[in-house]
C-alpha positions in Angstrom: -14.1 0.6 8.1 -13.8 1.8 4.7 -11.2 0.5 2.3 -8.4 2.8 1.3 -8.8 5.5 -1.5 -6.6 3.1 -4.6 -4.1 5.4 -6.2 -3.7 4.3 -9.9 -0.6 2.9 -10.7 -1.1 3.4 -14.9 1.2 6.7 -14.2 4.5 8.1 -14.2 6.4 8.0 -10.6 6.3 12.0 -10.8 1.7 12.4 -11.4 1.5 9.0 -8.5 3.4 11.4 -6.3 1.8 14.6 -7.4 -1.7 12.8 -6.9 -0.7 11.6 -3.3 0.5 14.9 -2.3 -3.0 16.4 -3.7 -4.5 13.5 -1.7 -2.8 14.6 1.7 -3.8 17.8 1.0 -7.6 17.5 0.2 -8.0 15.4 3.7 -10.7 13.5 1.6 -9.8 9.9 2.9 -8.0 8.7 5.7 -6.3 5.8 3.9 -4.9 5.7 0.7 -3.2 2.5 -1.1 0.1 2.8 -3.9 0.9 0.4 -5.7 4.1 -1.1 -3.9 7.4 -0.8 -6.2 9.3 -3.8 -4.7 6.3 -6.3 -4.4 3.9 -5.2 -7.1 1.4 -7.6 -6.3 1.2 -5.5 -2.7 -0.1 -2.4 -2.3 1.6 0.2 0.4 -1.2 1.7 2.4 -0.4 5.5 4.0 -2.5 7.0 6.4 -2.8 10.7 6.0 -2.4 12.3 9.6 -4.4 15.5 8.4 -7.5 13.8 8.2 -10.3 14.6 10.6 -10.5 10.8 11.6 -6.3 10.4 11.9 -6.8 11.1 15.3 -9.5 8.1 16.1 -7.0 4.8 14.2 -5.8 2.4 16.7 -2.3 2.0 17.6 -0.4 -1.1 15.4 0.8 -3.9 17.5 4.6 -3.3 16.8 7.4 -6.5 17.5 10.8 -6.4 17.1 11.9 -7.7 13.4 15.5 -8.4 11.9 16.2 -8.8 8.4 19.3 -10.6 9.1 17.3 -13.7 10.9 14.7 -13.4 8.0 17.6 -14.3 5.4 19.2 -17.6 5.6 19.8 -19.9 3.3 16.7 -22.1 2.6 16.6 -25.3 4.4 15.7 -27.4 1.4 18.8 -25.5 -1.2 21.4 -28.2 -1.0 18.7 -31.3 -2.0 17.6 -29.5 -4.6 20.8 -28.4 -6.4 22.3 -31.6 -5.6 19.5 -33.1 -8.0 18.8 -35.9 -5.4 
C-alpha cells in the first residue's frame, strides 16, 4: 500500500483547501493526509472516493464510541492536587 499524498501545512486554511479540492479532482492518489487542526502532531487522512482504486479499500472495523465515557475525571487528580 502506498502512503498517503502529504498536503503541506506551511499554508493558509483557504490554498490547503483549494489544494485538497484540486487533489479530489485530479484523482491522482487515493489517500491524501492534512495536517489535523486540533492535534497537530496527527495528520487527518481523507480518501478520495473518485479515485479509480476507491472502489477496491476495505471496509473499517467500526465500534460504538462515547465521548461522555471517554471524559472523566482522571483517577489520579485528587493525589496530585492534594500535594500528597
Amino acid at each position: 500500500m502506498r502512503l498517503p499524498e502529504r498536503v503541506s501545512d506551511q499554508q493558509d486554511e483557504q490554498a490547503i483547501q483549494a489544494l485538497v479540492t484540486r487533489w479530489l479532482d485530479e484523482r491522482r492518489s487515493l489517500l491524501a493526509a492534512v495536517r489535523s487542526k486540533a492535534l497537530p502532531e496527527a495528520d487527518v487522512v481523507l480518501m478520495n472516493p473518485a479515485h479509480p482504486d476507491a472502489g477496491r479499500a476495505p471496509l473499517l472495523v467500526t465500534r460504538p464510541f462515547s465521548f461522555a465515557e471517554c471524559l472523566h475525571t482522571p483517577p489520579m487528580k485528587a493525589r496530585y492536587e492534594s500535594g500528597a
